[in-house]
C-alpha positions in Angstrom: 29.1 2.7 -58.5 31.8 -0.3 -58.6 34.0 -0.9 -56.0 36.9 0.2 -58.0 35.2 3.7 -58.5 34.2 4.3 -55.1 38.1 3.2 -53.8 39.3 5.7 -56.2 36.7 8.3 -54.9 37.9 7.5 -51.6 41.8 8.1 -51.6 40.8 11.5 -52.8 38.3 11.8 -50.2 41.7 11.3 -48.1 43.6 13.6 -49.8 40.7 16.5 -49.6 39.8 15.9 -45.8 44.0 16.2 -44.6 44.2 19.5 -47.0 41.4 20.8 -45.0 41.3 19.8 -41.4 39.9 16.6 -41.7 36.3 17.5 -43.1 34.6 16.3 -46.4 32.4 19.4 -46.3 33.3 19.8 -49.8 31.2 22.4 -52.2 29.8 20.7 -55.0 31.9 21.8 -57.9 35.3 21.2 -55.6 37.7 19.4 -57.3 41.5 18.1 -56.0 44.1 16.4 -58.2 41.7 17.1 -61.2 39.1 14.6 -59.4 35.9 16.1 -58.9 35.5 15.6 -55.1 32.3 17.7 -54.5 30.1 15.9 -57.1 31.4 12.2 -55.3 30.5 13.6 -51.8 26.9 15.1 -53.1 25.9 11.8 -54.6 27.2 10.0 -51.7 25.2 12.2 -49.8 21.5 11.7 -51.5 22.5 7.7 -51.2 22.9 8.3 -47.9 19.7 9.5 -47.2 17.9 6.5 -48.9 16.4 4.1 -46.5 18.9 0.8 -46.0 17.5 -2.3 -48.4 16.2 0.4 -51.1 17.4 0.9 -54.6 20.0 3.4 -54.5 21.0 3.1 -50.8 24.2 3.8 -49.5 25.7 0.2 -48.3 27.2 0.2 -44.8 30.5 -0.7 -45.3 31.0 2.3 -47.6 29.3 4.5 -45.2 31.9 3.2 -42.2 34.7 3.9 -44.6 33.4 7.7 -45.4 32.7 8.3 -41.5 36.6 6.6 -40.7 37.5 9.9 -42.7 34.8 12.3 -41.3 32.1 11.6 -38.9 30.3 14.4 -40.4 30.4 13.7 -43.8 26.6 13.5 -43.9 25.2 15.6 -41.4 21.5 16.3 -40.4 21.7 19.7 -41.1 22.6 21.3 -44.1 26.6 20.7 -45.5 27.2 24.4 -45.7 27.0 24.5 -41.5 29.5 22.0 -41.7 31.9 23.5 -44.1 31.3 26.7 -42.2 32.1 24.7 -38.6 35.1 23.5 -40.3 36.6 26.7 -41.0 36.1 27.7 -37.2 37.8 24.7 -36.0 40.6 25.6 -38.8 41.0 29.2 -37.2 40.7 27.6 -33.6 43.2 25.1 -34.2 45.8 27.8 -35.8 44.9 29.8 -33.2 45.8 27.0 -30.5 43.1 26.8 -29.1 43.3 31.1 -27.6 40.1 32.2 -29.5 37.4 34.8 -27.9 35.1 34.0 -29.7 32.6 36.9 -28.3 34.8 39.3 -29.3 35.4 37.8 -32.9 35.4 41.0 -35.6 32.2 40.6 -37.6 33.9 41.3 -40.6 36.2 38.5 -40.1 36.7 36.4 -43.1 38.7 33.1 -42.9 39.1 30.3 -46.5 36.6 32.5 -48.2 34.1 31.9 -45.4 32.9 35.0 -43.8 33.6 33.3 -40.2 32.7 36.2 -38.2 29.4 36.9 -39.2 29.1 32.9 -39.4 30.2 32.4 -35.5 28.0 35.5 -34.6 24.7 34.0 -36.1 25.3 30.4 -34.4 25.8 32.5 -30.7 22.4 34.1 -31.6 20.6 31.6 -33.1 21.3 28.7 -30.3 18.4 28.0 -29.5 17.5 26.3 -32.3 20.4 24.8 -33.0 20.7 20.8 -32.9 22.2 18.9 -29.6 25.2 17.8 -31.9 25.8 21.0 -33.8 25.9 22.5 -30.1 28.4 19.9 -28.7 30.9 20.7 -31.9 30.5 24.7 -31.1 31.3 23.8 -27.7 34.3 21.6 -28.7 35.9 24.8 -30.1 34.8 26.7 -27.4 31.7 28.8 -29.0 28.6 29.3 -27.1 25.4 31.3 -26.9 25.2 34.7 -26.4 24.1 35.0 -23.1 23.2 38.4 -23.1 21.1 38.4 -26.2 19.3 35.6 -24.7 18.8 37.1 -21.1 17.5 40.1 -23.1 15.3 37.8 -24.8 13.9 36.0 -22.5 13.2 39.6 -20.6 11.1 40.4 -23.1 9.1 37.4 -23.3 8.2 37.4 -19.9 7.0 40.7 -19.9 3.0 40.9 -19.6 1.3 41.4 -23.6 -0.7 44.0 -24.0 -3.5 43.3 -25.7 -4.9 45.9 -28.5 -8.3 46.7 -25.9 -5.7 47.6 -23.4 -3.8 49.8 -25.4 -6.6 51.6 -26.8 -8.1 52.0 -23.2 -4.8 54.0 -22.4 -4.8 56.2 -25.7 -8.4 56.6 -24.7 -7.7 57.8 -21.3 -4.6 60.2 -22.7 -7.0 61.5 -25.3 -9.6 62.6 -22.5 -6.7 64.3 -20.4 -5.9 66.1 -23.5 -9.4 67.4 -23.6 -10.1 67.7 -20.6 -7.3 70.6 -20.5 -7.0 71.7 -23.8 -10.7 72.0 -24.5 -10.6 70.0 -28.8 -8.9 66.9 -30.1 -6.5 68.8 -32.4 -3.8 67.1 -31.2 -0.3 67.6 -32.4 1.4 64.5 -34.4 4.1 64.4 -31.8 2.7 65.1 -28.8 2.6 62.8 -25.6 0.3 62.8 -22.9 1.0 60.6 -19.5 3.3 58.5 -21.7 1.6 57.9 -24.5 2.2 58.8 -28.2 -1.2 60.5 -28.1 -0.6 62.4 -32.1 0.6 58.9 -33.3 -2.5 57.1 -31.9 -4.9 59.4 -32.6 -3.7 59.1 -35.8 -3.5 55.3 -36.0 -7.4 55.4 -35.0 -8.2 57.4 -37.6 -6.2 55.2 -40.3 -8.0 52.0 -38.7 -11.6 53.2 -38.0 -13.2 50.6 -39.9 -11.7 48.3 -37.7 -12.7 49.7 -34.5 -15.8 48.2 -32.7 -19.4 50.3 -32.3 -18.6 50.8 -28.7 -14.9 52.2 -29.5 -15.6 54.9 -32.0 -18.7 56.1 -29.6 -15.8 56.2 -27.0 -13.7 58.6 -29.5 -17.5 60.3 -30.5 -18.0 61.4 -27.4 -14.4 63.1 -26.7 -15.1 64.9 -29.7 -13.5 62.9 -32.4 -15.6 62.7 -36.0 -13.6 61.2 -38.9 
């Protein structure tokens, strides 16, 4: 691309980023003053990610000139985040700065962006979100759900049961059951000492083939003959 070209491209990269809060998270087939934006930022984009000194790399000082616009024209993580993020900081700064974010309507769409669902997946999904993208949902104010990851981490720490285990308590329900009713005709849905005894018995039956020697002479011996 000449000089010339890429000047041109960038006055409408200037005209594109102050119509839309300063971002040239552009979709591909975008277009302003007839110029087609979204295709210039795209193939920017893939130059960008070629090594410095190759063929085809993006030089420096055109980079610099991009990132005077935007510093996140070329982000790490996928351009859609970024066009989403900009949208949120759009509604944030309309919104002078007064946004509660946790209590954000799902269904809340904002440019053609579905925002809410958008802000409601980042809150749940921080974890795995980069340090930068987390700094820029801060910015605005946005941050994870710490409820959804207290619950999480709840249920991480609890202790796994392992399948023996498990079928060492349906065991021990099953020879309650017996032991009181006298067979193994156990109803689908009944429980004995908290456990679904119907359902596992059932389960057993469905996975037999999968149960060790020692386990189905454990059932045997209750009674049980598939």
């Amino acid at each position: 691309m000449s000089d010339a070209r890429f000047e041109a491209g960038l006055d409408w990269a200037r005209v594109w980023a102050k119509e839309h809060g300063g971002s040239l998270a552009a979709p591909a087939r975008a277009a302003v003053g007839g110029y087609a934006i979204g295709a210039w930022l795209a193939g920017l984009r893939a130059a960008a990610e070629v090594p410095e000194g190759e063929p085809g790399a993006l030089a420096p000082e055109r980079r610099a000139a991009l990132e005077e616009i935007d510093p996140w024209w070329c982000p790490r993580w996928p351009i859609t985040w970024q066009r989403s993020y900009a949208v949120a900081r759009q509604w944030w700064l309309e919104s002078d700065g007064r946004v509660d974010w946790a209590q954000l309507p799902v269904e809340t769409v904002f440019e053609g962006e579905q925002l809410g669902r958008w802000v409601r997946a980042q809150r749940a999904g921080w974890a795995e979100l980069d340090q930068e993208q987390r700094d820029l949902l801060a910015a605005l104010g946005i941050g994870e759900d710490v409820e959804l990851a207290a619950a999480r981490a709840a249920a991480a720490a609890k202790p796994k049961v392992s399948r023996v285990d498990r079928f060492g308590a349906g065991l021990a329900a099953l020879a309650a059951f017996v032991e009181r009713e006298g067979h193994v005709r156990v109803p689908r849905t009944h429980k004995e000492g908290g456990v679904s005894l119907g359902s596992w018995l059932n389960n057993q039956k469905a996975r037999r083939d999968k149960l060790t020697a020692e386990q189905l002479g454990q059932l045997e011996a209750l009674g049980v003959g598939w």
